[in-house]
ROSE-4610 file (N, C-alpha, C; in Angstrom, 1 decimal, always signed):
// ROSE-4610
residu = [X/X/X/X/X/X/X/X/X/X/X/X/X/X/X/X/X/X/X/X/X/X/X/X/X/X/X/X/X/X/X/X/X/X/X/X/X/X/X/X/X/X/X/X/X/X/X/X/X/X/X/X/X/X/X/X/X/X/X/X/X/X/X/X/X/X/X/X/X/X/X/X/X/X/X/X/X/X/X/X/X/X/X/X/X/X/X/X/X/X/X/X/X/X/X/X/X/X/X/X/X/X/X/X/X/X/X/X/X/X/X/X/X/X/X/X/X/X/X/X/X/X/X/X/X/X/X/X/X/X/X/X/X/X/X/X/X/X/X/X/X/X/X/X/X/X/X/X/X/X/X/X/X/X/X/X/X/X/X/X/X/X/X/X/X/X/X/X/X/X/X/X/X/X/X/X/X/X/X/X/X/X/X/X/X/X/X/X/X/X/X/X/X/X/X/X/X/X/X/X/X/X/X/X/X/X/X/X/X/X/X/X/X/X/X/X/X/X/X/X/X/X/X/X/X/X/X/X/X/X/X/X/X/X/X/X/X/X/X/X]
num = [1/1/1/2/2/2/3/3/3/4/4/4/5/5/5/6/6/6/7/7/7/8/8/8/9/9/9/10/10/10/11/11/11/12/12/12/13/13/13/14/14/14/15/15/15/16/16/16/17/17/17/18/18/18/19/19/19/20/20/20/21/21/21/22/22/22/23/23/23/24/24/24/25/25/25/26/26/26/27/27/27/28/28/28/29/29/29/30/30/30/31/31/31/32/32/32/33/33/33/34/34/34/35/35/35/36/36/36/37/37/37/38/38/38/39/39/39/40/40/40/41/41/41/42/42/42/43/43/43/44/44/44/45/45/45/46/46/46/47/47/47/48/48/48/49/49/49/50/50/50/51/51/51/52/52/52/53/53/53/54/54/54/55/55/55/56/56/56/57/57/57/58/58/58/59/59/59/60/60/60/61/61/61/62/62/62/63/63/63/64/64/64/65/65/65/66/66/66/67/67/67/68/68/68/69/69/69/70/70/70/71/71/71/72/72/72/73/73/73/74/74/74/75/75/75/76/76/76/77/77/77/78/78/78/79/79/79/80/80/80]
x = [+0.8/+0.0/+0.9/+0.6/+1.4/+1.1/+1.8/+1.9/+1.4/+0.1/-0.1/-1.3/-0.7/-1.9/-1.9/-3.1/-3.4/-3.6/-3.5/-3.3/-4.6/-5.5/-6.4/-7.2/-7.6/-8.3/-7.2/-6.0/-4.8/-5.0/-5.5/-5.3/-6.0/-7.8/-8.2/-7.4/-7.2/-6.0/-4.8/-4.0/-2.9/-2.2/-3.4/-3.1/-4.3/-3.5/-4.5/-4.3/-3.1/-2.8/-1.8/-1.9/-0.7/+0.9/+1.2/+2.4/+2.5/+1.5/+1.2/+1.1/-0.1/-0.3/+0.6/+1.6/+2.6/+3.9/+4.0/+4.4/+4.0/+2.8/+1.8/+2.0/+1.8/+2.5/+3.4/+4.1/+5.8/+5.9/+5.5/+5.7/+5.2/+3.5/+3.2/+3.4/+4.1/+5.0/+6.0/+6.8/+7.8/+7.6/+6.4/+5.9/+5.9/+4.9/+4.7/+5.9/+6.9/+8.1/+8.4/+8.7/+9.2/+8.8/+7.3/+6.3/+6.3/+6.2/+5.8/+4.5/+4.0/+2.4/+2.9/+3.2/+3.2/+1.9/+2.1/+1.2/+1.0/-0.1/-0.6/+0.5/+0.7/+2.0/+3.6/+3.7/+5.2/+4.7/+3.8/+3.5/+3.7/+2.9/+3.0/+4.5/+5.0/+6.5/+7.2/+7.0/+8.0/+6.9/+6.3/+5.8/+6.6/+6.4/+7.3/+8.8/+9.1/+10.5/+11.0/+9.7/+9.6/+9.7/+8.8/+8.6/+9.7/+10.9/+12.0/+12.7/+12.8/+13.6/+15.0/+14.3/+15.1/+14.7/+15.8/+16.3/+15.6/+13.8/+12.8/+13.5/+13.6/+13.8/+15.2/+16.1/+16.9/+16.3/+15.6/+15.0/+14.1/+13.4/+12.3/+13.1/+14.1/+15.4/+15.7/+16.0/+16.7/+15.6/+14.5/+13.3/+12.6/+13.0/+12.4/+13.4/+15.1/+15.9/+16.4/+16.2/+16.9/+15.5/+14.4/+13.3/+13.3/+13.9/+14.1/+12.7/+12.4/+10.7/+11.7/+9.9/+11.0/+11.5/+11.4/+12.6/+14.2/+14.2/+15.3/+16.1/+14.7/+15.7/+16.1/+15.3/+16.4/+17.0/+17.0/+18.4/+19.7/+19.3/+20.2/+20.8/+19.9/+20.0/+20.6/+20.3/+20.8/+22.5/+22.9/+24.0/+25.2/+24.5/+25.3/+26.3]
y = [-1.2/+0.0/+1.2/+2.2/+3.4/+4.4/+5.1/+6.1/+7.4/+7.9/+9.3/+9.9/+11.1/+12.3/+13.2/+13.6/+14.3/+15.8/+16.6/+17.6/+18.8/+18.0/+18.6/+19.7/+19.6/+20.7/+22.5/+22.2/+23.0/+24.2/+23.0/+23.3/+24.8/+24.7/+26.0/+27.4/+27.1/+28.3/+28.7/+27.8/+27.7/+28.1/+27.5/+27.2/+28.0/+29.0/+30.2/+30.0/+29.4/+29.4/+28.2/+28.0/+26.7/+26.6/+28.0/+27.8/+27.2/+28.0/+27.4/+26.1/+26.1/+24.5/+22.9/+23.4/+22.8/+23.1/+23.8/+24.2/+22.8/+23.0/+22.3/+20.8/+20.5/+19.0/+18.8/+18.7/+18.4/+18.7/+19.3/+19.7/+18.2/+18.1/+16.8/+15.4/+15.7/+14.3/+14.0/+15.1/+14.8/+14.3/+15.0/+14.6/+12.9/+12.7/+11.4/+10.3/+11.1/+9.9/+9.9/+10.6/+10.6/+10.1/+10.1/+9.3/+10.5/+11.4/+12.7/+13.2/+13.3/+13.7/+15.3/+16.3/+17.2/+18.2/+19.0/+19.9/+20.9/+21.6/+22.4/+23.7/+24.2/+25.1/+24.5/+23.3/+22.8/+22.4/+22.3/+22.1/+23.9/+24.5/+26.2/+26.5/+26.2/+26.5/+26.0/+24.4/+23.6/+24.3/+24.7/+25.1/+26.8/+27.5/+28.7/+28.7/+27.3/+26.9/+26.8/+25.9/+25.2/+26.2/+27.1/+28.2/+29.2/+29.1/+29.8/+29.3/+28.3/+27.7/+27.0/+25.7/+25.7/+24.2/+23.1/+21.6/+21.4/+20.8/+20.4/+19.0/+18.5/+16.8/+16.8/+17.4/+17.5/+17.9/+18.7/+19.1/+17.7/+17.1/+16.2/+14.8/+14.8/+13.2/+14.0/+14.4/+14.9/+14.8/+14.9/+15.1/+13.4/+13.1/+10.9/+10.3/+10.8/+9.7/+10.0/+11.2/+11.5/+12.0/+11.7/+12.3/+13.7/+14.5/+15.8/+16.6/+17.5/+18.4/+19.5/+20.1/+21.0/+22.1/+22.7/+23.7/+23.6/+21.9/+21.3/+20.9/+21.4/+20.5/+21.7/+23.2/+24.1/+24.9/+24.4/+25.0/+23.8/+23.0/+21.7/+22.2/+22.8/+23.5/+24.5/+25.5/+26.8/+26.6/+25.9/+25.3/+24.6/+23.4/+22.8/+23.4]
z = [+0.0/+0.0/+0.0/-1.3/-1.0/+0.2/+0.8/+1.8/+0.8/+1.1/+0.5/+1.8/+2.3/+2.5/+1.5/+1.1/+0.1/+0.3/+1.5/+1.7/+0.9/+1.0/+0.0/+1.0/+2.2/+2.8/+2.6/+2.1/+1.9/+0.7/-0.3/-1.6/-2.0/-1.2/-1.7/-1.2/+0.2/+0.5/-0.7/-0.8/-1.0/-3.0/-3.4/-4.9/-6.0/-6.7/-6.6/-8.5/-8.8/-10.4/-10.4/-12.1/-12.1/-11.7/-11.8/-10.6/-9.0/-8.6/-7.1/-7.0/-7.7/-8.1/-8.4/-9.3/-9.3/-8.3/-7.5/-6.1/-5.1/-5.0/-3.9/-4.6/-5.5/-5.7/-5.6/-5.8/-5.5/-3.9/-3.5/-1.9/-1.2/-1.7/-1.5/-1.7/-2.9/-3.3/-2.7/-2.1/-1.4/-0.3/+0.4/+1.7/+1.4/+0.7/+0.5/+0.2/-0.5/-0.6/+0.7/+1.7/+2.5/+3.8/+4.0/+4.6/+5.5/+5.6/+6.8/+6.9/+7.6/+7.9/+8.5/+7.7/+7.9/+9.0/+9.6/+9.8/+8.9/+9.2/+8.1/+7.9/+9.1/+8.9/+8.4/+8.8/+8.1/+6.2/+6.0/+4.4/+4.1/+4.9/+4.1/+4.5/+5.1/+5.1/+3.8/+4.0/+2.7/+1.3/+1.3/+0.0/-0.3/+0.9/+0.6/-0.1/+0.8/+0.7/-1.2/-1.4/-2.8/-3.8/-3.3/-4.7/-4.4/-3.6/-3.3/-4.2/-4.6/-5.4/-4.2/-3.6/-1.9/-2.6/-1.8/-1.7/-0.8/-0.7/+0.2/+0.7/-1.0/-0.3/+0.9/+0.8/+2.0/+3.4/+3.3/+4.8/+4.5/+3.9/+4.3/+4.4/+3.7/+4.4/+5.8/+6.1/+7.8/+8.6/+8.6/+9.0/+9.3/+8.3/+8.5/+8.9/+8.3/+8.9/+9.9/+10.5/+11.8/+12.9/+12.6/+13.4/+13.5/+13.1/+13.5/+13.1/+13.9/+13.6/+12.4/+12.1/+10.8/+11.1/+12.3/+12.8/+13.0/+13.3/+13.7/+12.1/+11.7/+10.2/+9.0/+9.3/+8.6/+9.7/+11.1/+11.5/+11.3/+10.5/+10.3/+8.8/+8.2/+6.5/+6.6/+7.4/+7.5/+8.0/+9.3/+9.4/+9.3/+8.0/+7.1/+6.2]
């Protein structure tokens, strides 16, 4: 069985045109590769992150392989 939350109560906030749009997927795909149940503010973060043009999937590996919350994991980014 694949691991997916769908993040859809998000979407009407969040995704206003197909940029966004394609923002918000990828943010959720990652989530899902990664198997993270984000909170609603760590998705609007990693989505800010995303459309920054910023390395999600590294904050979201540091995040599953090391348990780290997502504060822990861009003062782990910011630091590196």
């Amino acid at each position: 069985m694949k691991y997916a939350i769908e993040y859809e109560h998000l979407k009407d906030e969040l995704v206003n045109n197909e940029n966004t749009q394609w923002h918000f997927n990828k943010v959720k795909e990652s989530a899902n590769r990664y198997s993270l149940e984000l909170t609603d503010e760590e998705f609007k973060g990693f989505l800010k992150l995303h459309s920054s043009d910023k390395d999600i999937d590294w904050l979201m590996h540091k995040m599953d392989t090391y348990r780290l919350s997502f504060i822990d994991a861009l003062i782990s980014y910011v630091t590196y």
